[in-house]
C-alpha positions in Angstrom: 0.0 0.0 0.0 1.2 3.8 -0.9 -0.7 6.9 0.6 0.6 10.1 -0.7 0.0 13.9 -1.1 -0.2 13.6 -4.8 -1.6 10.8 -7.2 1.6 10.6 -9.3 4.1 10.4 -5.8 1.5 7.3 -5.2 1.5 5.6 -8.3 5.5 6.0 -8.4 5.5 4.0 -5.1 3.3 0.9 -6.6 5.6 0.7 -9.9 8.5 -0.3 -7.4 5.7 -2.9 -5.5 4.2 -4.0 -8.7 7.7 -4.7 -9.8 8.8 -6.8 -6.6 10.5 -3.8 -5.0 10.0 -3.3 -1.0 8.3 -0.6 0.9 11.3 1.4 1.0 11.7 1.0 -2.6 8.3 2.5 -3.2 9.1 5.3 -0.4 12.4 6.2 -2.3 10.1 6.1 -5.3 7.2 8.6 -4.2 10.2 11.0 -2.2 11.5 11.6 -5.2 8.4 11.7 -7.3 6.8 14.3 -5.1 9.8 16.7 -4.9 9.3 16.7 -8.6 5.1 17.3 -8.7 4.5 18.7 -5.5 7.4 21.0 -5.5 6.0 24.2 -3.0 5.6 21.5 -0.5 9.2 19.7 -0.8 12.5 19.5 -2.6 15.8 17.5 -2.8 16.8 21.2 -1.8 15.0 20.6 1.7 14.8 18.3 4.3 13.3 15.0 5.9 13.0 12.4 8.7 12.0 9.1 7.9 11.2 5.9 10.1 11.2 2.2 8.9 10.2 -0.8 10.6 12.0 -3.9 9.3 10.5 -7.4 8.4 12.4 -8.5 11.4 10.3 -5.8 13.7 13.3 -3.8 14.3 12.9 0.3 14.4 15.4 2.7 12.5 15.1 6.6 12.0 17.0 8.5 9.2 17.4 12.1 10.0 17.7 14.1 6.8 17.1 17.4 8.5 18.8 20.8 7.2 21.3 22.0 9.3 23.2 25.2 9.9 27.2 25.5 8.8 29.4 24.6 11.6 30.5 28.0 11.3 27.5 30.1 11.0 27.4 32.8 13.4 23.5 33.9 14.2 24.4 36.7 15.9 25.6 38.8 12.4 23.7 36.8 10.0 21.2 38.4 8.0 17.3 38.1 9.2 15.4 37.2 6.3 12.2 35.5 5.1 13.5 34.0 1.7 16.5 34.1 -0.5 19.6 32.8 0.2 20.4 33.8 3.6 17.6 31.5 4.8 19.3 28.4 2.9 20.7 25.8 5.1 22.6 22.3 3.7 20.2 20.3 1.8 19.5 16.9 3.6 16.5 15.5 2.1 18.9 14.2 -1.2 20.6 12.2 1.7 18.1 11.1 3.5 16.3 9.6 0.5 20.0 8.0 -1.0 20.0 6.3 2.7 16.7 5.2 2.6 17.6 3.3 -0.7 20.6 2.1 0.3 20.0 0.1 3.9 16.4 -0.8 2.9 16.1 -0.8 -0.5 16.3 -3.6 -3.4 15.9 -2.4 -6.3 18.5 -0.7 -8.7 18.5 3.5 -8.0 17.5 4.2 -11.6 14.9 1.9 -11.1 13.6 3.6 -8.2 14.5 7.0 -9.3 12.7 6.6 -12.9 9.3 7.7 -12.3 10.9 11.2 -10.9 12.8 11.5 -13.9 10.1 10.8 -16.4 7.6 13.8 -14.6 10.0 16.1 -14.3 11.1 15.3 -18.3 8.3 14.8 -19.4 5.8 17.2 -17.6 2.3 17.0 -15.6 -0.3 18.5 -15.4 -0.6 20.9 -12.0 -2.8 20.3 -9.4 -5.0 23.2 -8.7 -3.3 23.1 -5.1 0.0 23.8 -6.3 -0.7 25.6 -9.0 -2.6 28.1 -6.4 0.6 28.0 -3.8 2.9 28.9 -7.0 0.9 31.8 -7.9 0.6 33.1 -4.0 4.7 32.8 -4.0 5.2 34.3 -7.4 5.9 37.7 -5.9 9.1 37.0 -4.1 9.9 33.9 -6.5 10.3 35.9 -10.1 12.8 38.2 -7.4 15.3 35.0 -8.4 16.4 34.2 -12.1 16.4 30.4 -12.0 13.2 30.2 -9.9 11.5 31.9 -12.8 13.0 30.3 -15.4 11.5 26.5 -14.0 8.0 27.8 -12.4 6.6 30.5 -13.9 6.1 31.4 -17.8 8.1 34.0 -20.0 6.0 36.8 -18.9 6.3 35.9 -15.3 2.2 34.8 -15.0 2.0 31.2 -13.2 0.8 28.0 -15.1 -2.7 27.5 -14.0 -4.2 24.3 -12.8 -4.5 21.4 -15.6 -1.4 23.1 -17.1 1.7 20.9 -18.4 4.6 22.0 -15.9 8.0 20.4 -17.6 11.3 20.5 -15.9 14.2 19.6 -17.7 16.9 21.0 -15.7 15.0 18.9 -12.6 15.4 15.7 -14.9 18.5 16.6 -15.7 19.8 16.9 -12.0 18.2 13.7 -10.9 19.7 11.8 -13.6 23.0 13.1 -12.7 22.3 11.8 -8.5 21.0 8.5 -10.5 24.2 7.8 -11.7 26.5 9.7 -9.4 24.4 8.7 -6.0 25.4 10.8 -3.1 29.0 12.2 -4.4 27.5 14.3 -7.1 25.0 16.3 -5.0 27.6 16.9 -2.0 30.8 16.7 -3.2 30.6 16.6 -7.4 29.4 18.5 -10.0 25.6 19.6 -8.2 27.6 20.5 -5.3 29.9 23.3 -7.1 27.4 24.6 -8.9 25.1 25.3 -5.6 28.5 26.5 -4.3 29.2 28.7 -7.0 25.7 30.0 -6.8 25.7 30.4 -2.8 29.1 32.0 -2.9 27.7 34.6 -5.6 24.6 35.7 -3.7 25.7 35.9 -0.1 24.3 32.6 1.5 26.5 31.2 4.0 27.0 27.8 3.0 30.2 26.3 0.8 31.4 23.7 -0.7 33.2 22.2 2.5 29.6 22.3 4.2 28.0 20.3 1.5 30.9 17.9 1.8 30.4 17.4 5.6 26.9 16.8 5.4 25.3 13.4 6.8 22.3 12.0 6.7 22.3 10.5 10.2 20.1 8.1 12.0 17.6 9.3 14.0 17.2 8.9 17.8 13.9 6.4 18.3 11.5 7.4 20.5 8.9 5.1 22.3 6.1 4.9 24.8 2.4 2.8 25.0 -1.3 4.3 24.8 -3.7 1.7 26.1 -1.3 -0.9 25.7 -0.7 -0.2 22.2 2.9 0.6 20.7 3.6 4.2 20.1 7.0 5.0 18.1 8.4 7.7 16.5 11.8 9.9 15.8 13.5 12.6 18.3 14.3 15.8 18.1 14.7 17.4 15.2 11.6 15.7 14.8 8.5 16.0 17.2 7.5 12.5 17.6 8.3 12.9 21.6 5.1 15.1 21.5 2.6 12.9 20.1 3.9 10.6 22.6 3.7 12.5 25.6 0.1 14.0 24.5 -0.9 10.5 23.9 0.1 9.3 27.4 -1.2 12.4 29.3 -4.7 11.1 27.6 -4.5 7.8 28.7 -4.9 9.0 32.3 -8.5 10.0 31.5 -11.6 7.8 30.0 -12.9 9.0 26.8 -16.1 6.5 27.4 -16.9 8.9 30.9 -17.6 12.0 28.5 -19.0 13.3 25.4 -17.1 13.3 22.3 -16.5 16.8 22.5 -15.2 17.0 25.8 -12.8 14.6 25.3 -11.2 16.3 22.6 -11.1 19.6 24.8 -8.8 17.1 27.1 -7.3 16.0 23.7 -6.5 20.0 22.6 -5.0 20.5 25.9 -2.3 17.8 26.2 -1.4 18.0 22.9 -1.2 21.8 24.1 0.8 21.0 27.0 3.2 18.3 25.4 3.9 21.2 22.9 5.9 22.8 25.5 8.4 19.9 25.6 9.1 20.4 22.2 11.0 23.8 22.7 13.2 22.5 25.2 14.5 18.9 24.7 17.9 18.0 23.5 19.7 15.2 25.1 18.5 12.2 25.4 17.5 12.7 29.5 15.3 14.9 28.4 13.7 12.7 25.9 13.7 10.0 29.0 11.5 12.3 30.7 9.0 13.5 28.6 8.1 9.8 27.3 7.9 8.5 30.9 4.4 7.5 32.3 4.7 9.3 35.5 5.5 12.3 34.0 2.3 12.2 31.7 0.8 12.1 35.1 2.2 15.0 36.8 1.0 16.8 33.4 -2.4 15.4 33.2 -2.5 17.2 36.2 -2.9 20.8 35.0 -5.8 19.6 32.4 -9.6 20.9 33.1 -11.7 17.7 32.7 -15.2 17.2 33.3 -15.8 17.0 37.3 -12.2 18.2 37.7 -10.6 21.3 39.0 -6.9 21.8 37.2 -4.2 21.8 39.8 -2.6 25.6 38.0 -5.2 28.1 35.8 -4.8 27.8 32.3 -2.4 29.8 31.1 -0.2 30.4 27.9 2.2 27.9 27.1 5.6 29.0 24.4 4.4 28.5 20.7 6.8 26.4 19.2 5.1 27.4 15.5 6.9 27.9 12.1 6.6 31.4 12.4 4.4 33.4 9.7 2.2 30.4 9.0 0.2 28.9 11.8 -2.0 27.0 9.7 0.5 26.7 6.8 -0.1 24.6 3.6 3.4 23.5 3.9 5.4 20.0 4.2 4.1 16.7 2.2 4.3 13.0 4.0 3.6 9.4 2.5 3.3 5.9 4.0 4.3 3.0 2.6 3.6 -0.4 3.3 4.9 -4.6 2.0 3.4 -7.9 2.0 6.6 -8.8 4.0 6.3 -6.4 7.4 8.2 -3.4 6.2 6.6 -0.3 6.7 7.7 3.6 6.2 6.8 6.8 6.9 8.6 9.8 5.3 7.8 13.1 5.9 9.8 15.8 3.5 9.3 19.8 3.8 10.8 23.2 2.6 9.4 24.7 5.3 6.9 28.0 4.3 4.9 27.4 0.4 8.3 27.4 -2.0 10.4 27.6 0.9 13.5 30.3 0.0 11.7 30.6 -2.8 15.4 30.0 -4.5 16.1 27.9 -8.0 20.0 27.7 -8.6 19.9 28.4 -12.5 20.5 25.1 -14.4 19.6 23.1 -11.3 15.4 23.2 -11.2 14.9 22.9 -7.8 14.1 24.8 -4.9 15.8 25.3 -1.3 14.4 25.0 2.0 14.1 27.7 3.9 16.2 27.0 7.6 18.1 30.4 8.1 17.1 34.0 9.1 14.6 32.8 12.5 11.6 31.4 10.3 11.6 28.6 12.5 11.3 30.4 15.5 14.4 29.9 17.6 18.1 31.1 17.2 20.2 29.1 15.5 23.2 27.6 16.4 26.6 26.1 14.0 25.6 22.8 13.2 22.5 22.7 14.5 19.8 20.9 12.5 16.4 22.9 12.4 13.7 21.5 14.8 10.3 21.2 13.5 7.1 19.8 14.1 7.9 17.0 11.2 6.0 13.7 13.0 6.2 10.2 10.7 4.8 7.6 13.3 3.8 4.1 14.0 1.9 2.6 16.1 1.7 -1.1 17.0 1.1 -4.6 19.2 2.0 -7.8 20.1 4.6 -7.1 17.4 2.4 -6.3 14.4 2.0 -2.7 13.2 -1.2 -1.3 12.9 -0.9 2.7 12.0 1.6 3.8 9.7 1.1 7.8 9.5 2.8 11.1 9.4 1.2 14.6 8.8 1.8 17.6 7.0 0.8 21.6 7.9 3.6 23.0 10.0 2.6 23.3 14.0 -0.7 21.2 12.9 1.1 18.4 12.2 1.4 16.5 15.9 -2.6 17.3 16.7 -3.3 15.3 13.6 -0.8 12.6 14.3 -2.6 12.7 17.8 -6.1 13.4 16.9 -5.9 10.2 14.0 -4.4 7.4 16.9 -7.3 8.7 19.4 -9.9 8.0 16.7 -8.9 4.9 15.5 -7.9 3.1 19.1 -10.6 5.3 21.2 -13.5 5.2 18.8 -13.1 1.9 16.7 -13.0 3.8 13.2 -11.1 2.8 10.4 -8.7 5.5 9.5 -10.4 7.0 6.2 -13.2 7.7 8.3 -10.7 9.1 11.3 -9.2 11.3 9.2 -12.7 12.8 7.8 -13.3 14.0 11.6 -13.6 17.2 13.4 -9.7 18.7 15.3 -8.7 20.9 18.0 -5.5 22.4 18.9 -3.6 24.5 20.8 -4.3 28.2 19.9 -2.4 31.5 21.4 -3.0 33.0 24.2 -4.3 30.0 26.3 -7.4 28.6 24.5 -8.0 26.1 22.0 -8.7 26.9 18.1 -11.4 24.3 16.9 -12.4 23.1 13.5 -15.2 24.2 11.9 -14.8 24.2 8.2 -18.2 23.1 6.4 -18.9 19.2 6.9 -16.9 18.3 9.1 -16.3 20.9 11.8 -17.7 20.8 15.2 -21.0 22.0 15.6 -21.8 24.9 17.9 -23.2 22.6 20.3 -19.8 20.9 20.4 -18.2 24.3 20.9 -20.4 25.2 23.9 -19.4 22.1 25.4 -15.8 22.7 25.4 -16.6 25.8 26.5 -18.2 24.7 29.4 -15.0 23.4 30.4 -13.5 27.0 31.1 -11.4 26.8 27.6 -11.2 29.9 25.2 -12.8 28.1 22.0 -11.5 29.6 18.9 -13.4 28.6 15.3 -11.6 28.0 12.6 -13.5 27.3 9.7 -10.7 26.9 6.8 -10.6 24.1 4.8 -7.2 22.4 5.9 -6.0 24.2 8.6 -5.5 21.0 11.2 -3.2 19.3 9.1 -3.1 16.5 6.5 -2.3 12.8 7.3 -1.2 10.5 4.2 -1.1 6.9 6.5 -2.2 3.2 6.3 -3.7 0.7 9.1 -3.3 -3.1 8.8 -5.3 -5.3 9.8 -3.5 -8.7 11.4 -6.8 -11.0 11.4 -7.7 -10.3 7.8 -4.0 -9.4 6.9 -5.6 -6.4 4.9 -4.2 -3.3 4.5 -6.0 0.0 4.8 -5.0 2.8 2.5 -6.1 6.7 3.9 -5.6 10.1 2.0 -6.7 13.0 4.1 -9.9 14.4 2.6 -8.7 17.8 2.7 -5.8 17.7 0.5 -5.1 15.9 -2.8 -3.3 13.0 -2.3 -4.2 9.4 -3.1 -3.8 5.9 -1.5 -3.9 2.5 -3.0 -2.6 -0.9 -3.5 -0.8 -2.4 -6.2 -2.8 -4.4 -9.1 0.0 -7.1 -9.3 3.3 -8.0 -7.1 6.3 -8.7 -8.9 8.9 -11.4 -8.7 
């Protein structure tokens, strides 16, 4: 099974399975597919985190994060909102080229072909992106090889159902196809971004790009209900959903109404979102996974019947700043007949990220640099986000493979798609068609009320009764999208979800391989 944000990322995936290829085969596939035809959302230029579960039930985490140059100084760099002084080292190229090459079985221009062929060949745009590329086109056309691959002669956006080709993009993957990692760090993509960098003022060089390494990532664990929760550490913010998961455990969804529980949902996910600005070593990641810290949390929730220990008060935003309810960041899940499973999660950060194109290259940058994510960055750190890809399993068989996309939103819908499916018995194509809340500023909760599947006043009034500011938020998307699959052990069936609120696609392929 593939879910993805885009059809053609998802049928790139099930070529590799209909060919005999594995679930990291197919990942590898759709990662670089939909840097190629989702390309405001993600890049080779940007960054990732990835986590596999083996055949053999083992957990492994590839970090493929951005990361600031081991001599950047963040006191005298330049604060900026695109262009080049926001570009850190590309990781997602790495992170993919690792994926392939510890999991992966079939030949890299195998895998890579279907990424190749779009980007040569063209597709037609997606009204999504074909909206996000107009929105950027301001700050975009500022930059000669951005508007040479994304917008026409006359600087006007293609429009939806428009044939976008990239030949410069093919051109580049071909070259990482036969070259593999060398190429794009050290060879001939590597002096050319350098070249480029060194020309406009961005801080990174050639020896950066060298040094880079996709790493693995620190696994992080706990248990909701007796059920298996895993996912990656910082950068990533899979110790989050964990610790929001476990502070909910200490209350009984079946003792109130829907909407109250998810007014106890809004407000651990709230106060796990705390954790999330402070962790860095490991101890700290000890801590905020433990059980009897979910406890002491749980504490400071207003339930039903319950007075909170501490009034509610504001907690630190840990929010891509600029875009609380941003479009941005695209995940996929992928899934084999033989136990593998991954979920990737791959981002520029804002729509376009730096909104840079290096000419003769095709693709964009991330944007890392300059404070858009919120905190000060240090030399050689790797930018923190609220990237989530999860699993959840039991007695040794995984049951939710998932990962979101949408900035800070991205955790609550992790959160709010376990809760559905364990709590409420739903399969999760209907869990993911359901009403969320999340943490809002200034104390309150923000609530989801876009048309047909927002809460209902009602609903509101009963959060409210709580003591909680409720904020409505009625646009379509705001809460995040989740791209994810549930198996089944009994029936040995796999469950393909695409969230309703985006455009992706899940299925399964029509024939395996051999």
């Amino acid at each position: 099974m593939v879910s993805a944000a885009h059809p053609l990322a998802t049928d790139a995936g099930i070529r590799m399975l209909e060919m005999g290829g594995n679930a990291a085969d197919a990942a590898v596939a759709a990662g670089f597919a939909i840097a190629v035809v989702e390309p405001t959302m993600n890049s080779i230029g940007g960054r990732n985190q990835i986590l596999v579960r083996t055949p053999d039930g083992e957990f492994h985490g590839i970090d493929g994060t951005t990361q600031a140059p081991w001599d950047y100084d963040h006191e005298t760099a330049p604060r900026a909102s695109f262009g080049y002084a926001v570009i850190g080292i590309p990781g997602a190229t790495a992170g993919l080229l690792k994926l392939h090459e510890e999991h992966g079985s079939l030949p890299l221009a195998r895998v890579m072909a279907p990424a190749i062929e779009y980007a040569e060949n063209g597709f037609r745009l997606l009204a999504g992106d074909a909206a996000r590329q107009a929105a950027g086109a301001e700050q975009a056309l500022q930059f000669p090889g951005t508007a040479a691959v994304y917008y026409k002669g006359d600087g006007s956006p293609y429009r939806a159902g428009e044939t976008l080709i990239q030949p410069e993009y093919a051109e580049t993957l071909r070259k990482i196809m036969v070259g593999g990692r060398d190429v794009f760090y050290r060879g001939e993509i590597a002096q050319a971004m350098a070249a480029d960098f060194r020309a406009n003022g961005a801080v990174i060089d050639l020896d950066d790009l060298e040094q880079y390494v996709a790493e693995d990532s620190r696994i992080v664990r706990g248990t909701y209900r007796g059920y298996d929760i895993i996912g990656t550490d910082v950068p990533a913010a899979g110790v989050l959903a964990i610790q929001a998961l476990q502070v909910m455990e200490t209350f009984d969804p079946a003792s109130m109404s829907e909407a109250e529980w998810f007014a106890i949902t809004g407000q651990a996910l709230r106060l796990a979102q705390r954790e999330l600005a402070v962790l860095g070593p490991d101890t700290a990641a000890v801590r905020a996974t433990s059980k009897e810290y979910a406890q002491t949390v749980a504490a400071d929730i207003a339930a039903p019947g319950q007075q909170p220990r501490q009034p509610w008060t504001p907690l630190p935003e840990l929010e891509e700043r600029g875009d609380l309810y941003g479009g941005h960041t695209t995940h996929l899940s992928t899934a084999d007949a033989n136990g593998m499973f991954v979920s990737l999660t791959q981002t520029l950060g804002p729509n376009m990220g730096s909104k840079v194109v290096t000419p003769g290259l095709g693709f964009l940058y991330a944007s890392t640099l300059g404070g858009y994510l919120g905190t000060m960055t240090e030399p050689g750190m790797r930018a923190r986000s609220n990237i989530c890809p999860f699993i959840v399993a039991k007695d040794g068989e995984v049951l939710l493979v998932l990962g979101g996309a949408g900035g800070g939103m991205i955790p609550p819908a992790v959160v709010h798609a376990i809760t559905r499916v364990i709590d409420f018995g739903m399969e999760l194509p209907h869990a993911l068609a359901e009403p969320r809340v999340a943490g809002g500023f200034g104390g309150g909760l923000n609530a989801e009320t876009s048309p047909g599947i927002g809460w209902t006043g009602d609903e509101l009034e009963q959060m409210e009764a709580l003591g909680l500011d409720i904020s409505p938020q009625p646009r379509t998307g705001a809460f995040g999208r989740i791209h994810g699959i549930q198996f089944d052990p009994e029936t040995r069936t796999f469950i393909g979800a695409a969230d309703p609120d985006w455009e992706g696609t899940a299925r399964g392929p029509m024939v395996i391989g051999r």
